[in-house]
C-alpha positions as CSV (number, residue, x, y, z in Angstrom):
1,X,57.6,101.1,35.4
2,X,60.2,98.6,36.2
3,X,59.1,98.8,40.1
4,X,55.0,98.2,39.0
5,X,56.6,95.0,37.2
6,X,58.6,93.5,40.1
7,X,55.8,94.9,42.4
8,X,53.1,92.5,40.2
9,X,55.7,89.7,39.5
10,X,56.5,89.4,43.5
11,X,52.5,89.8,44.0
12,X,52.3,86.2,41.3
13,X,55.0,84.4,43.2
14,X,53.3,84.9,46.4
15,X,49.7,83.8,44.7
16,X,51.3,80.6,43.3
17,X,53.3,80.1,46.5
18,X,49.7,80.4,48.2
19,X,48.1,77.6,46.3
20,X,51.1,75.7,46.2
21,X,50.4,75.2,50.1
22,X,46.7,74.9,49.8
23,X,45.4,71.3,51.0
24,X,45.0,69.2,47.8
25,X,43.2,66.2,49.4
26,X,39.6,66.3,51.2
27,X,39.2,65.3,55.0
28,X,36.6,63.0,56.2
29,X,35.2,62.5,59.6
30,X,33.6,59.3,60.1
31,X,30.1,58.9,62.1
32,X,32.6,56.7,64.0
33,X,34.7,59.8,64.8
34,X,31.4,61.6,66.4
35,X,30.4,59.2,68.4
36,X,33.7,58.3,69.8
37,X,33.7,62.4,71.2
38,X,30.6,62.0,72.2
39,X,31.5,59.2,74.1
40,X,34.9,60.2,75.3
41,X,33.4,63.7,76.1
42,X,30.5,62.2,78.1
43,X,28.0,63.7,76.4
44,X,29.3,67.0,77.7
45,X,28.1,70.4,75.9
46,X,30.2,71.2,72.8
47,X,33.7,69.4,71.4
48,X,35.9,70.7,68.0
49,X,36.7,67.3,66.3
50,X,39.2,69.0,64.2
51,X,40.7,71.9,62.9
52,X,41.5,71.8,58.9
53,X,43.3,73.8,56.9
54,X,40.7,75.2,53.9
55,X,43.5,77.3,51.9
56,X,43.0,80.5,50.6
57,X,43.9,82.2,54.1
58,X,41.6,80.5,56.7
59,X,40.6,77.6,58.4
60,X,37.6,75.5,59.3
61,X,36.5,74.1,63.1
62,X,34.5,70.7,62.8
63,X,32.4,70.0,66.0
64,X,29.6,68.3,67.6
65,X,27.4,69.4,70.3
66,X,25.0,67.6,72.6
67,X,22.4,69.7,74.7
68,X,20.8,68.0,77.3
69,X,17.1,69.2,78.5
70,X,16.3,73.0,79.2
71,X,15.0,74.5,81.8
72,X,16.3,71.7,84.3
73,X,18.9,73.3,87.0
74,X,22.1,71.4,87.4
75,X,22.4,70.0,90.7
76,X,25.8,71.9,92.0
77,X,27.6,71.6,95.9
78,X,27.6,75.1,97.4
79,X,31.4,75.5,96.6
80,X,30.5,74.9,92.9
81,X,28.1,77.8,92.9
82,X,30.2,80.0,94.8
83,X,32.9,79.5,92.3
84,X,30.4,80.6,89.7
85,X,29.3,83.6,91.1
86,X,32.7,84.5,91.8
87,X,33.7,84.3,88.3
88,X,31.1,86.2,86.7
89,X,31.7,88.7,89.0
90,X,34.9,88.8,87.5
91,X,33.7,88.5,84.2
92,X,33.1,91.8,81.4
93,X,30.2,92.4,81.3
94,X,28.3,92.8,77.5
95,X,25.2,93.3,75.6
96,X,22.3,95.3,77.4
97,X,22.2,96.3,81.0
98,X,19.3,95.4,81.4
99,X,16.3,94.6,78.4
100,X,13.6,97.9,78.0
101,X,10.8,98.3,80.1
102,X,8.3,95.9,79.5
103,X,10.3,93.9,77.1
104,X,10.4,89.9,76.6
105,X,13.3,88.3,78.0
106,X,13.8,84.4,76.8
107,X,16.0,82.4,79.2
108,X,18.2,80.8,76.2
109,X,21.5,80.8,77.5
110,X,21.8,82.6,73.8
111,X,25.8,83.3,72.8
112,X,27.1,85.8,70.0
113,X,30.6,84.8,68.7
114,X,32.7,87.9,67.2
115,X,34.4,86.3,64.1
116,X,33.1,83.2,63.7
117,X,29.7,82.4,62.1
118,X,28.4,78.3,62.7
119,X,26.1,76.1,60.6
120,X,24.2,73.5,62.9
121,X,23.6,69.9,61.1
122,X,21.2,67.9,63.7
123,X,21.9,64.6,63.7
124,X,19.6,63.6,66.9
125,X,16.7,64.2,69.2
126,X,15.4,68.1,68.7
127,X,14.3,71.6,70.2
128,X,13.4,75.6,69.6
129,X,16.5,77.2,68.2
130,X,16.2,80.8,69.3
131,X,18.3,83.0,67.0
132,X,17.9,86.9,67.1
133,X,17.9,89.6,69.8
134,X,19.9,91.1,71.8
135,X,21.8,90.0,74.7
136,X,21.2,91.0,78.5
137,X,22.9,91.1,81.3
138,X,25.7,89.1,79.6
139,X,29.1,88.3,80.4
140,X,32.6,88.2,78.2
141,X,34.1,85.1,77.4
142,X,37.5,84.6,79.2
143,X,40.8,84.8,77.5
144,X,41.9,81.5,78.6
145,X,38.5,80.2,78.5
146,X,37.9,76.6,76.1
147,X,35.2,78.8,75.1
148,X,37.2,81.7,73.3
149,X,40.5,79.4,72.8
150,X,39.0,76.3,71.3
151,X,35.3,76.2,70.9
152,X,34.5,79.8,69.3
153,X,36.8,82.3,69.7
154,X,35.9,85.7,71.9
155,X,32.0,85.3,72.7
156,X,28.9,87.0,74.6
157,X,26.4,84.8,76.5
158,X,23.2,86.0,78.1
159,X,19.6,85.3,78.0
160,X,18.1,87.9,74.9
161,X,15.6,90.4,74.2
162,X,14.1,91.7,71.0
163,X,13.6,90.4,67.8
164,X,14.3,86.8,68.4
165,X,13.3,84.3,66.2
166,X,12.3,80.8,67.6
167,X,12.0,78.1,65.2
168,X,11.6,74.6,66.0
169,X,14.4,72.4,64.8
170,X,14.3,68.4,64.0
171,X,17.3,65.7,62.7
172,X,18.4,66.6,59.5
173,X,17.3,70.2,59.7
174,X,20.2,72.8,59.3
175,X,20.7,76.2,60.8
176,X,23.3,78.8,59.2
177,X,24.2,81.5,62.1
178,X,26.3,84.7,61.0
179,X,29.1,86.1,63.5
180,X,27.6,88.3,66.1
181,X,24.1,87.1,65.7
182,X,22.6,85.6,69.3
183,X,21.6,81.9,69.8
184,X,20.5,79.2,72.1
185,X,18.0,76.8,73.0
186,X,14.9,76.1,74.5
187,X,11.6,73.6,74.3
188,X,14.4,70.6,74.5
189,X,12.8,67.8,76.2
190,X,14.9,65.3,76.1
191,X,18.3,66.3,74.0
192,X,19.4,67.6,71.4
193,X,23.0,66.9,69.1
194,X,24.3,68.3,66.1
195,X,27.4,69.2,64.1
196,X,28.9,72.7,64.0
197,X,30.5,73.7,61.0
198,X,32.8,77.2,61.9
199,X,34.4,78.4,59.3
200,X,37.7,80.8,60.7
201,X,39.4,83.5,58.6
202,X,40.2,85.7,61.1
203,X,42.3,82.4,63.2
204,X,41.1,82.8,66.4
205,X,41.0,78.8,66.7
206,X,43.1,76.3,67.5
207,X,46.1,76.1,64.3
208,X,45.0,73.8,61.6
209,X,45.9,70.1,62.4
210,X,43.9,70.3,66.2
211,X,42.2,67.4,67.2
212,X,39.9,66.5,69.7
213,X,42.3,64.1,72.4
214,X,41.5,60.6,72.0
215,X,41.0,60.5,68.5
């Protein structure tokens, strides 16, 4: 009896000590802040803003991502394309072989992330958001990767197959995408740039405290 009591008065004190340490104060991120990683960024693809500490065991990734045009092929030396077929050659493979006989395949660039589910908030231009499917012919994220150690945490990209669902996407318009569940883009004509909201209990992002360099 007296071990069930020290058991559930050790189990209290590490409860209150829990909250105690919870964030008491609310973060804000000015439009002001997203621009300014847009702008130091380039424009480039994806950027976390910041990493905040939610309480209650996990933390939360803010970032924004700008996708230019689909469909239009980077223009790349002949070194840079070797270097990229040397590391997916390297790379683990993932998803489907190869999609069924006679199936669709939709060249989305799609990626599935393992713990971390996203919710897209567009803030400019628009697209198809492909969600759904299976991946094909993809290829592991890298350890060391920006990908798996900052953006998203241990990821499969590919184009997909199956039972995608395209859906036409606008500013204002909000996507909420599960862990594991394929996504990309197509139909951008011009661009494309929204938040990404990652929620991540399992902490396979930067600590709590990151943010992006500049800021």
């Amino acid at each position: 009896m007296k071990k069930i009591i020290m058991g559930t008065a050790l189990a209290c004190l590490a409860s209150s000590a829990a909250l105690a340490a919870a964030p008491t104060a609310a973060t804000i991120i000015t439009n002001a802040d997203v621009q300014k990683v847009l702008k130091i960024g380039a424009k480039g693809t994806d950027h976390t803003i910041q990493v905040i500490d939610m309480g209650q065991g996990y933390n939360m990734s803010i970032a924004v991502v700008h996708r230019g045009p689909t469909g239009v092929q980077p223009v790349r030396t002949p070194d840079q394309v070797a270097a990229a077929a040397a590391a997916r050659a390297k790379a683990t493979p993932c998803g489907l072989k190869a999609a069924p006989a006679g199936a669709k395949i939709i060249k989305s660039g799609s990626i599935s992330h393992d713990s971390t589910a996203e919710t897209y908030i567009v803030i400019s231009g628009s697209g198809t958001l492909v969600t759904g499917g299976t991946i094909v012919d993809g290829r592991r994220s890298a350890p060391d990767s920006e990908v798996t150690t900052t953006l998203n945490g241990p990821s499969c990209s590919g184009d997909v197959t199956g039972d995608q669902v395209l859906t036409p996407v606008k500013v204002g318009d909000i996507a909420v995408i599960p862990a594991g569940v394929a996504h990309g883009w197509t139909g951008i004509t011009t661009e494309v740039t929204y938040l990404s909201v990652r929620p991540d209990p399992k902490h396979v992002l930067p600590k709590a405290g990151y943010k992006y360099p500049g800021l």
